[in-house]
N, C-alpha and C positions, 0 to 999 in steps of 0.2 A: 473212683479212679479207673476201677475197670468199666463201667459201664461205657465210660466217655472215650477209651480206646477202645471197644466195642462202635460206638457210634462215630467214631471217625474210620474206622474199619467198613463199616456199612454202607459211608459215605461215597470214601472213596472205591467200594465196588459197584455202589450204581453210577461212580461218574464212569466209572472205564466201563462198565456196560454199557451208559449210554455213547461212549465214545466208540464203541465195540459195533455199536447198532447204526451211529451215523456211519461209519467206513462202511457197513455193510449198505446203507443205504444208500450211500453216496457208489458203493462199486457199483452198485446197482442200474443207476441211473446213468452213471458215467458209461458204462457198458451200452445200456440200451441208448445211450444217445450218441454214443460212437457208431453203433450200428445202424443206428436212424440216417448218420451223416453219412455214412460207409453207403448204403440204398441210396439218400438223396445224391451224392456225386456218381455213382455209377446210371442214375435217372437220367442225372445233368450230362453225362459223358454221350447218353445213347441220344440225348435230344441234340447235344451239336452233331454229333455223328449221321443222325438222321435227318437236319437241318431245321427240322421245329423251334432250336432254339438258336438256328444262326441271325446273327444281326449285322446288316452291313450299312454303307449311308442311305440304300435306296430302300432300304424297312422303313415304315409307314414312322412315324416319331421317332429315327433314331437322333440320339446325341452324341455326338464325338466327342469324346475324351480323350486326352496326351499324355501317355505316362513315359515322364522323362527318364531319362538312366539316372539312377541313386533316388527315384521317391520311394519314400518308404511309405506303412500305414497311413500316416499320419497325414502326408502331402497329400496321398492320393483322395484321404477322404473329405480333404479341405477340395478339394478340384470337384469332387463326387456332389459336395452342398453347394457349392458355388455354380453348379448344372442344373441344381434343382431337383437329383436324382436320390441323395438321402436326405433325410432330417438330423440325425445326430452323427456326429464326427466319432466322438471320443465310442456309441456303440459300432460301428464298423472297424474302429482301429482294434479293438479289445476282441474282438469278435475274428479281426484276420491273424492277431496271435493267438488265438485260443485256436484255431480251426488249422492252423499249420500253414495258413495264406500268408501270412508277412515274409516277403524278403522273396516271395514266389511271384511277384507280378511282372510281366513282363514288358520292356518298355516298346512305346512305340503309337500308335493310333489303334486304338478300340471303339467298338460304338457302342451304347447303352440302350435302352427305351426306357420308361418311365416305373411300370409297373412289375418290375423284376424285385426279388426279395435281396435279401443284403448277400446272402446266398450265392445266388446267380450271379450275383457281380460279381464275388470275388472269384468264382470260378469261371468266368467269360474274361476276366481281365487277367488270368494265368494264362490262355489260349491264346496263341501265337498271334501278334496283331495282325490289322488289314496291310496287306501288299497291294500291290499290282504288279506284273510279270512284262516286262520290255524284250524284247528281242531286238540288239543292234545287229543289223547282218554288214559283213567286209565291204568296207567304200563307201561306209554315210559318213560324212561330212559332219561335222561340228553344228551345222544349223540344221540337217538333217534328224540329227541326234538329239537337240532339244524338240521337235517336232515332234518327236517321237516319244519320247516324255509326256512332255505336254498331252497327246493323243491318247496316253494308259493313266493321264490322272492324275499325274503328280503336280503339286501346286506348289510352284517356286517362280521368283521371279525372274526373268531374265539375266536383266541388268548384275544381281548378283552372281545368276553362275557368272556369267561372263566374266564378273569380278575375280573368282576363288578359281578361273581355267587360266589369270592372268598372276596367279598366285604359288609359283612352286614354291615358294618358301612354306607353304605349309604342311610340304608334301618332302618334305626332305631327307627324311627317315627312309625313302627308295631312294638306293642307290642310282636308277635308270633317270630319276628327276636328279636330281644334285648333279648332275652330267649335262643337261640342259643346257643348252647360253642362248639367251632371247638375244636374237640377231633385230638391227632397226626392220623396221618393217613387217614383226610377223605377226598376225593377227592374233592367236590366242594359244600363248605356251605350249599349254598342257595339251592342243589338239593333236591327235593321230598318237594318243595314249587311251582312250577310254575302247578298251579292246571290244570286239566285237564276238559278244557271246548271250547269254540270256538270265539277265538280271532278275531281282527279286527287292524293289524298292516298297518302304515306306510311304503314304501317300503323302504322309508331310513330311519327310526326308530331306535335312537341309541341304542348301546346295554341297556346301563343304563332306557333306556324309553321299551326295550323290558322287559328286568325285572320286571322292577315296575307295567308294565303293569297283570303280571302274581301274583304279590304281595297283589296287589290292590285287586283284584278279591277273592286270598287267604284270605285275611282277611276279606272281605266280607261274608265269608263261615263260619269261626269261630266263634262261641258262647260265649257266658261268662263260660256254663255247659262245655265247652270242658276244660276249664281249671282248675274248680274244680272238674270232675270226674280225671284227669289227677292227680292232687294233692292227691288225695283218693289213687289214685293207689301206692304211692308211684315216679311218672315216671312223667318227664317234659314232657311239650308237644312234644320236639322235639325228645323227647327217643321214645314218642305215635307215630311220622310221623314215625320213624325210623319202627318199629315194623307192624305200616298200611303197607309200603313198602314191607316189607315180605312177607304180607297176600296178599295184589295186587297182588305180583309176582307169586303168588301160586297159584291163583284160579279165575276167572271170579265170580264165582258161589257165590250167597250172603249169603246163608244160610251155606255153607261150610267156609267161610270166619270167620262165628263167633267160630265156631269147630275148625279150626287151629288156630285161637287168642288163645283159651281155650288150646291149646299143648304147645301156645309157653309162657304164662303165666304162666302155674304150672311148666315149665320145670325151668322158669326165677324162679320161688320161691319156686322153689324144694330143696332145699338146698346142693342137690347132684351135682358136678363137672360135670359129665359122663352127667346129664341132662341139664343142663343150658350151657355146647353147643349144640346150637338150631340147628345143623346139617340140614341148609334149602340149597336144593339144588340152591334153589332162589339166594342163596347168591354166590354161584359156577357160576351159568349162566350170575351175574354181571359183576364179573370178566373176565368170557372167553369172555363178548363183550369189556370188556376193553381190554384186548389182540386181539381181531379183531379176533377170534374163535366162533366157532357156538355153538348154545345153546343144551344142553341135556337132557335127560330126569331123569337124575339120575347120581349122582356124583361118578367120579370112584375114585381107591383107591388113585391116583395122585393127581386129582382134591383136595383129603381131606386134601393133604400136603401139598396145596398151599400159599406160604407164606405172607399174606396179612392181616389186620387186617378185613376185609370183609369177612374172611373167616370163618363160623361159625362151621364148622366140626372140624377146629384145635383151633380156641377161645370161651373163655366162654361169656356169654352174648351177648346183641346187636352189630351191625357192629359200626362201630361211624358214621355213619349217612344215611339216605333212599338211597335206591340203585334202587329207581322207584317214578313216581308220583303219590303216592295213592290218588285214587276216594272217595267219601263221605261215598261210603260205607264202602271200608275197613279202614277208619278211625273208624267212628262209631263202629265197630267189636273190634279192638283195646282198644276203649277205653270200649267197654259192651260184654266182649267174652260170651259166650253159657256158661248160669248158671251149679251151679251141674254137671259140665263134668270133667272125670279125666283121662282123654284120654291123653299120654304122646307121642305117634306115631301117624304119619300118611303118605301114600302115594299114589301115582296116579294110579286111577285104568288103565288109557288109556282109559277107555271106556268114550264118551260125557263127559270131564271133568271132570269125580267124582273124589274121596277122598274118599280112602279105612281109617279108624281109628283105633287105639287099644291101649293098655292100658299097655300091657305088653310087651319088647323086643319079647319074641316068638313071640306072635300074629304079631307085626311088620312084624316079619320075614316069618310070614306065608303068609301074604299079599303081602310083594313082590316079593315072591316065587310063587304069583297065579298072580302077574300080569304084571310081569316084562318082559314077553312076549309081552307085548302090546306095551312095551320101547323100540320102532325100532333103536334106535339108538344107546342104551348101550347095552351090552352082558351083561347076569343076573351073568356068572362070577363075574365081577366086582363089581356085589352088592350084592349079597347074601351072603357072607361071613364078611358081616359089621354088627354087631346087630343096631347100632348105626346111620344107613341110615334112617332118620326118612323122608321122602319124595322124590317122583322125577317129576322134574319138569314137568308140562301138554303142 
């Protein structure tokens, strides 16, 4: 009887030795393979850092892969086999929760090569995906703006932004959209909202995530004071972008910006027909890029017939909506035009930008009569027999 508690005694202290000896072995190895990993990620950090190990689409074999928002292990390593880039699923999923990579990938466009260990991946696919860097600068236009896109990379199709810019309903959550009223006639909602500043897109960035992205930004920019000087005015905010759009179109110049606000505002609450069409060439040279025609300096007698609701020579009031992306400042102008100014004309001098002004149809007439030599591309014909030519475009 004692012997056999002696040997279950015995037993069970070589099992907890050996149990003693695996922890010791296993801290062992755990240790030194933390610190193996601890060396290979800071290798990994110095080769993107140093660009040995950047990969982008124009690296010899690379592969693109999408990591959507909410893939976890699991998705990304079905996408990874399905590239032809691993061989087993379930070791890379096991391997990104063992390594502290699960739940760490970031989504978005990454590129791969072939002969990367499972390693590499998962540390190249925590690294901030591929961008491309846009800069919209104040006064491109809607078709400008996808050009401009299109030109740094991003691959969408047309047909759909145009869709998702004809869409504020998805965009409702800004107060500045749910304000909106598409008027008949305006070409595309949401244009003379996608602010003009310097983006950081996705190169496969849908359209709806290209918008929002320009949205976001938008309403970032807007004040509480933008919508009660807007309501003072008698004018929604989006009649204010509509009207900034004008000023953008017309002038770089910031101080000239608040002086043609102040033309197109008394003309707007002039009471007279003949003035509140705001006769902006601005609105002419909208049009002629929508027809795939070059821009002018001055609207000829044609141009004034042209049958569009954009067209402010034949209509009274504003276009029904921006026909550029106005900058802070000619919003700002918009909504605080040049006090005390009763200036009802104005047009380009040609010279550095300026803006000749005047107050009276002659005096208009006398100024484009002194400067409409400088207007290389229209013949003063065509304009000087309009009293009603209150600008030509710089």
């Amino acid at each position: 009887m004692f012997s056999i508690k002696i040997k279950r005694m015995i037993t069970l202290l070589i099992v907890l030795a050996a149990l003693v000896l695996a922890g010791i072995v296993g801290i062992f190895f755990g240790y030194n393979y933390v610190i193996s990993q601890t060396k290979n990620y800071a290798k990994l950090e110095t080769e993107i850092e140093d660009g040995s190990l950047y990969i982008n689409a124009d690296t010899e074999g690379a592969v693109m892969i999408v990591v959507d928002s909410g893939d976890d292990s699991s998705a990304i390593a079905k996408k990874l086999k399905d590239l032809g880039l691993i061989d087993n699923t379930m070791i890379f999923s096991l391997m990104s929760k063992f390594n502290g990579f699960d739940g760490g990938y970031l989504a978005g466009t990454h590129f791969l090569v072939q002969d990367l260990t499972y390693d590499e991946m998962m540390y190249l696919l925590c690294q901030p995906p591929e961008v491309v860097t846009v800069t919209i600068p104040e006064g491109m236009t809607y078709i400008q703006v996808k050009a401009a896109l299109h030109e740094a990379g991003l691959s969408f199709d047309d047909e759909d932004l145009d869709a998702v810019m004809n869409s504020p309903n998805l965009f409702v959550d800004y107060d500045f959209v749910s304000q909106i009223v598409a008027e008949d006639g305006r070409d595309f909602i949401l244009s003379g909202y996608l602010f003009p500043d310097t983006y950081e897109f996705d190169i496969n960035a849908s359209p709806e995530e290209i918008v929002s992205t320009f949205l976001r930004n938008m309403d970032s920019k807007l004040y509480d004071e933008y919508y009660t000087r807007a309501a003072k005015l008698g004018m929604t905010l989006d009649q204010v972008f509509t009207l900034a759009s004008l000023i953008q179109s017309e002038t770089t110049d910031v101080s000239d910006m608040l002086f043609i606000s102040a033309v197109f505002h008394n003309r707007l609450n002039s009471g007279d027909p003949s003035l509140e069409a705001l006769s902006s060439c601005a609105s002419i040279n909208y049009l002629r890029e929508q027809a795939g025609l070059d821009r002018v300096w001055a609207a000829s007698s044609s141009d004034m017939l042209w049958d569009s609701p954009y067209n402010t020579y034949l209509n009274t009031g504003l276009p029904p909506g921006p026909i550029c992306m106005p900058g802070e400042d000619a919003i700002q102008a918009a909504l605080y035009p040049e006090p005390n100014c009763n200036y009802l004309y104005f047009c380009a001098t040609g010279i550095d930008g300026g803006t000749a002004f005047a107050v009276t149809a002659a005096e208009q007439q006398q100024n484009v009569e002194k400067y409409s030599a400088n207007w290389t591309d229209t013949p003063v014909s065509e304009t000087a027999d309009t009293t009603d030519t209150t600008d030509a475009e710089q």
